[in-house]
N, C-alpha and C positions, 0 to 999 in steps of 0.2 A: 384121221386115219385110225383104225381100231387097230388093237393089237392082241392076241390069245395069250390068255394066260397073264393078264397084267393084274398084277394086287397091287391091292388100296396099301397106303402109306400104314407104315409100322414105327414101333420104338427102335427097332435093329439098327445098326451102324455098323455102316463096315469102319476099318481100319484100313489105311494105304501107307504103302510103305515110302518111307522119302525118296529112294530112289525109283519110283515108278512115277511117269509123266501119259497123261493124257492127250490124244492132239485131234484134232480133228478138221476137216474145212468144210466153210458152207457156202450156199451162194449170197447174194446179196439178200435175200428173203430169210433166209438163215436155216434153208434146206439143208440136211447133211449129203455130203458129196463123199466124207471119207471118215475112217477112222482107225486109230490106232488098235494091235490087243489088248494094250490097257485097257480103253475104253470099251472095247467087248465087253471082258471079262468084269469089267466091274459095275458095268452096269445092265449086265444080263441078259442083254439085247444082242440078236447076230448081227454081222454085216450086213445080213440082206436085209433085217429090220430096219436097222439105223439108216441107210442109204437111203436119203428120198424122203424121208420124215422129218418134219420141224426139230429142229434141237432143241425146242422147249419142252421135247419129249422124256426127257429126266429132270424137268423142272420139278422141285417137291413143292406142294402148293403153302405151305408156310414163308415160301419167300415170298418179300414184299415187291410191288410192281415198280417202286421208284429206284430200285437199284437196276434194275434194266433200262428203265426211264434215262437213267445218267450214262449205262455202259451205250444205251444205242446214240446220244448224246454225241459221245464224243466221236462214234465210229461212223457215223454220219459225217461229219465234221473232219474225217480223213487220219483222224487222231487215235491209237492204240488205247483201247481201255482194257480196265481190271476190277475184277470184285472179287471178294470172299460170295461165295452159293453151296446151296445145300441142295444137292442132287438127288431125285429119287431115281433106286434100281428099281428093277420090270418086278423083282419081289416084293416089294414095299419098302425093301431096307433104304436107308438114307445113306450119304456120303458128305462130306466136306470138301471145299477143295478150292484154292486160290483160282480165280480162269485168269486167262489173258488170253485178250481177241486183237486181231493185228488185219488192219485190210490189206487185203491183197490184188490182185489185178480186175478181178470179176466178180469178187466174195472177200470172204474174210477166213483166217489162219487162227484158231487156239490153240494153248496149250495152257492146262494146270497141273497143279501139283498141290499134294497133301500141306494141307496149314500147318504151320509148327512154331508161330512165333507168337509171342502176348495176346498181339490183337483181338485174337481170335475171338476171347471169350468176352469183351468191351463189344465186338461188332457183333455177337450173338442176341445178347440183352439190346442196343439199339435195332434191330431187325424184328425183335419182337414186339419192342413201342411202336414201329413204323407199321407193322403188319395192324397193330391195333388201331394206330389211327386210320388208315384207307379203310379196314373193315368200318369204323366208325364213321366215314364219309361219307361212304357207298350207302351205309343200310338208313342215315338220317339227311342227307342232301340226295339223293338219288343218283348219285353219280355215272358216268360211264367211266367203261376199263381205262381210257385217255385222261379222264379229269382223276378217277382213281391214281393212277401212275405218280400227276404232277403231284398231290397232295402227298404223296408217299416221297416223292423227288424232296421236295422243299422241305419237310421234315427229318429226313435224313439228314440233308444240308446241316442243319438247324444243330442238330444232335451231334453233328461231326465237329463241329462248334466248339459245342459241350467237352466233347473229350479235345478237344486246345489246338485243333486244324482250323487253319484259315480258312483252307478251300476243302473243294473234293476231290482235287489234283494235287492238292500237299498231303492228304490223306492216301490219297494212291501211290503215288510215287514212294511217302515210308512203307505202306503195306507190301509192297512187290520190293525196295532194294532188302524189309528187314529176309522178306519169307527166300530171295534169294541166297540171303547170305547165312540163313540156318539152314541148308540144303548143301553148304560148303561147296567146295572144291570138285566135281563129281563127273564130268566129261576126261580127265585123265584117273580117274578114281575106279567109281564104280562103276563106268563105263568100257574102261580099257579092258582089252584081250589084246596079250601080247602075241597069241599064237595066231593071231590074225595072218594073212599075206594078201597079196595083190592089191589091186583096189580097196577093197574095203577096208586093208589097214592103212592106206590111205586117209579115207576118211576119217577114220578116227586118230590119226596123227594130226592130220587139220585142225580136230577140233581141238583136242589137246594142246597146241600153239595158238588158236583164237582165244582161246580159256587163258591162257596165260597175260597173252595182251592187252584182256581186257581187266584180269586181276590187276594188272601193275596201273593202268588208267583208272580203275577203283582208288586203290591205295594214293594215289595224288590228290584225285579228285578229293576225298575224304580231307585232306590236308586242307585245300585248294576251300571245302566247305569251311570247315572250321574257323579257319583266317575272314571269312564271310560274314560268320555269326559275329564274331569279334570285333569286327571291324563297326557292321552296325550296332552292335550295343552301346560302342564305343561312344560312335557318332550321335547317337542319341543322347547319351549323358553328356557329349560338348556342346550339342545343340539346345540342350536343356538352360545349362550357364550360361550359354551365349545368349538366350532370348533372357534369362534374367539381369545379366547385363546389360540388355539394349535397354531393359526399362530404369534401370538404376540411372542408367545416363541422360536416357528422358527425362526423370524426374531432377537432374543435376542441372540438366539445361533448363527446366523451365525456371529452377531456382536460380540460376545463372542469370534468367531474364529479370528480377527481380534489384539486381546489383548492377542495371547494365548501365544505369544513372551513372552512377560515381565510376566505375569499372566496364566499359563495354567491351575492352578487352576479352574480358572474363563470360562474357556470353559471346562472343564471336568464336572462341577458341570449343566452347561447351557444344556449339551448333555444328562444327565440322567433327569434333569428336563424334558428337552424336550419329552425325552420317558414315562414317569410319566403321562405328558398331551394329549397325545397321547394314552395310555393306556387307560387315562379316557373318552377319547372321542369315544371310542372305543366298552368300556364297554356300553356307553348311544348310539351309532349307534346300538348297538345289540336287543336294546328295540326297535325299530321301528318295524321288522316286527311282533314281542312278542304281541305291543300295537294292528297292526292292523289284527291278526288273532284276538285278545280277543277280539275287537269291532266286528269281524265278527257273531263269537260266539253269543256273545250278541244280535245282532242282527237275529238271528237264532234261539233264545230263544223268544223271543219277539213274533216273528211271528210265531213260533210252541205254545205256548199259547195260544194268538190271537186264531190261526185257532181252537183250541181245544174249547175255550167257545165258540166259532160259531156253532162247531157241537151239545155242548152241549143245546146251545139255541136249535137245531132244532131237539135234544131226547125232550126236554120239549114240545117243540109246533106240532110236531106229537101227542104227550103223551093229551094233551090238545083239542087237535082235538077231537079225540076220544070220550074223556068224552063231547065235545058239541057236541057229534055224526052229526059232521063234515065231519070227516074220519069213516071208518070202520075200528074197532080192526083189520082188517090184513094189515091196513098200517104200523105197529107197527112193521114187518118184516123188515121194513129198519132200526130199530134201532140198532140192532146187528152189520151191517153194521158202522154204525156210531160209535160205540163202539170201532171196530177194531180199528178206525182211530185214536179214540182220545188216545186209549192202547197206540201206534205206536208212537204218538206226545210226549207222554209222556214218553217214552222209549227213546226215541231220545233227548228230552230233560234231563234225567236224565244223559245220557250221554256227551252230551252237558255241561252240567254245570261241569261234572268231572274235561273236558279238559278247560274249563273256570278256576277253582279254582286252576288246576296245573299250567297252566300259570302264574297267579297271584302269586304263590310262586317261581317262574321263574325269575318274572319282579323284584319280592323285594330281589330277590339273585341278579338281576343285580343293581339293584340302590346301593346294598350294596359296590358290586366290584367297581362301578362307584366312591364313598363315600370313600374308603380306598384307590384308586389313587387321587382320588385330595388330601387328605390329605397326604399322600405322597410328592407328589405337595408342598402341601405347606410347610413344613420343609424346601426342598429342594429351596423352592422362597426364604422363610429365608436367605437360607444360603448364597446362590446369591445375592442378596442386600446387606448382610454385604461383601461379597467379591468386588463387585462392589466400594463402598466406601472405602475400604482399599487400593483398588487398584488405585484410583484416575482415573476412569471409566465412574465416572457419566457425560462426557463432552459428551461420545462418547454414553452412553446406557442411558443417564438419562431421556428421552420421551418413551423408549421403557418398563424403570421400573415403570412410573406412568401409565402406558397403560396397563400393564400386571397387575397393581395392583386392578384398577378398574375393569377389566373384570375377573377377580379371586373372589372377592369380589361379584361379580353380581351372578359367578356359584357357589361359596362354598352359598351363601343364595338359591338361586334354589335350591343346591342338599337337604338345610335342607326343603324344601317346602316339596320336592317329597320326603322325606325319612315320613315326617307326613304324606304325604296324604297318602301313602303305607300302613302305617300302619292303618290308618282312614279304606282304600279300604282292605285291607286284614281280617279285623273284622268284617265287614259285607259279608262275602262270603255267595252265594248262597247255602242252604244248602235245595235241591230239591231230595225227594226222591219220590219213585216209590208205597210204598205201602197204603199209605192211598187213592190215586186217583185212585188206581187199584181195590181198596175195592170198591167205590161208583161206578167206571164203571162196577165190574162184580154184584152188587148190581142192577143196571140200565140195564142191561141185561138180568137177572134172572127173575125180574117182567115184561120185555116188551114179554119173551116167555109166563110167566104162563099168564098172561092177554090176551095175543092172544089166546093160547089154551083154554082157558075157555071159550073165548066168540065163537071160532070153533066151542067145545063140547056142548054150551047151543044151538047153532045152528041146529046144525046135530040132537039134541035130538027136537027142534021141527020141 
């Protein structure tokens, strides 16, 4: 599709103000169906341009093809994506701009909002290694746009690495909760008009109460992480001990077997010890992947929150528009839409936290088990040390029993660490349900229909 009047990419950049939100839907091809006047006015383009034209139509061709590669990834996949993009207006200016893509029933739901946190200038410099490597693909393997993308995909990956991301979903999820939480407080904020009435102050009372509930669900959550990170670092440094204790004791038993002539005591008691430590270290390998599905989780929470006060800021700033008769009452038709989304986010999250809290009663039955083999353990090192010296043993074992003692000593105090934090972490569980934010969403719905339809009917009537 040509367009009149479109200039070639420039140096210019606009500026966007934090409180202005972009939104737009497309269908499943990623045709635009709608758009906000943010997106009008900042990218140059009418309504009747944008509608019906690819939304790659503000693509600036500096971005690289594997960051779309990863966003269509996951929204194939039924899963909301996010990236940092650099948007060209119809003038050649550029723009910045978090997006977030959210599917919806027949297409897909954006909205972004201006970058404002660190990231930004970390995920500049990698987008330009990534653009150098595909151009470097394409122009010395022949590539096509598909092999182009992947090669840009897996270097990205690579890079996000680099800057200390596991994944490109632990990379997402910090980029969207930091950039929501430098954009504050902002649907009872810079959203409100108190001189609103009828419906539409409606709606933005809605929002203004989902804003809330989901602040005080942040703030737990936040806790709820922390106690996370803790817990596994924790577990890692007992699990550390513990595997060096198992070998310590290995190595006591094999020398155990050495005395089993005159003393077979003394290797019978080394051999069940040895299983005891073994057992325990066993029970603490089984929390590894327990710990790193609950931090997935967690992380999964985080970012479906996140994106849900995002949509909520952008029921409020439609809602807002309006009343500065900015927008016309029928742009108020995309909030249902955004409604779905944030139902869906919360749904998911309610669920979400279920398998988070069953976990957590998982990990504190395994630190338990872990807890009743070292102690085990330890009667049984008791007993070992007095047999050792009766036996007149300590010539041959006597470095292996100070060895054993001090890394015994290291994990029986670890295990009372993690048995507190457990319990610290088990008292504060997420306790995330579904129907007070389902009351202010279908509340926030019910006004954004009667306020359209009234301002229809005042229409139609003159």
């Amino acid at each position: 599709m040509a367009f009149s009047g479109l200039a070639a990419p420039s140096e210019a950049e606009q500026v966007i103000g934090t409180d202005e939100l972009f939104f737009s839907t497309t269908d499943r091809h990623g045709l635009i169906r709608s758009g906000n006047s943010v997106f009008v006015r900042i990218s140059g383009f009418s309504v009747e341009e944008l509608v019906g034209a690819p939304h790659n139509i503000v693509r600036h061709p500096d971005m690289p093809a594997g960051v779309f590669r990863l966003v269509w990834d996951r929204l194939l996949s039924g899963r909301p994506a996010g990236a940092y993009v650099q948007n060209l207006a119809k003038d050649g200016s550029r723009y910045w701009v978090f997006a977030t893509m959210t599917p919806s029933e027949d297409g897909f739901l954006s909205v972004r909002m201006a970058p404002r946190a660190d990231l930004l200038g970390a995920v500049k410099q990698v987008y330009r290694q990534v653009a150098a490597a595909e151009a470097e693909a394409a122009e010395r393997d022949g590539l096509n746009r598909r092999e182009v993308a992947q090669v840009g995909m897996e270097r990205l990956e690579h890079a996000l690495r680099e800057l200390g991301f596991g994944s490109h979903d632990e990379f997402l999820t910090e980029a969207l909760t930091t950039e929501v939480a430098a954009r504050g407080r902002l649907a009872s904020a810079t959203y409100a008009r108190p001189w609103a009435q009828g419906p539409i102050a409606e709606v933005l009372a809605g929002a203004g109460a989902l804003e809330t509930l989901l602040a005080d669900t942040v703030r737990r959550l936040e806790g709820y992480r922390a106690f996370s990170d803790r817990l596994a670092r924790s577990s890692a440094q007992v699990l550390g001990v513990a595997r060096r204790l198992d070998r310590m004791v290995a190595a006591a038993q094999t020398a155990s077997t050495l005395a089993a002539g005159t003393a077979p005591v003394l290797h019978n008691v080394s051999r069940v010890m040895a299983t005891s430590a073994r057992t325990a270290v066993t029970a603490l390998e089984l929390l590894v992947p327990g710990l790193a599905a609950l931090r997935s989780d967690l992380a999964d929470l985080r970012f479906r929150i996140a994106l849900s006060a995002l949509h909520n800021d952008m029921v409020a700033a439609f809602a807002a528009e309006v009343v500065d008769d900015v927008a016309p009452p029928a742009s108020l038709q995309e909030v249902p839409l955004l409604c779905d989304a944030v139902q869906e986010s919360v749904a998911e999250m309610a669920a979400t936290a279920q398998r988070v809290n069953r976990a957590l009663h998982e990990i504190v039955a395994g630190l338990a088990e872990a807890g009743e083999r070292l102690e085990e353990f330890r009667r049984l090192l008791g007993q070992w040390r007095i047999l050792v010296m009766r036996h007149g043993a300590e010539d041959a074992l006597g470095d292996l029993v100070d060895s054993i003692d001090d890394e015994f000593a290291a994990s029986w105090d670890g295990m009372h660490m993690l048995r507190a934090l457990s319990r610290e972490f088990e008292s504060s569980a997420v306790p995330l349900g579904v129907e007070a934010p389902a009351a202010q969403i279908g509340r926030i719905r019910a006004a954004a229909t009667a306020s359209r339809d009234a301002a229809t009917a005042a229409q139609d009537a003159s």
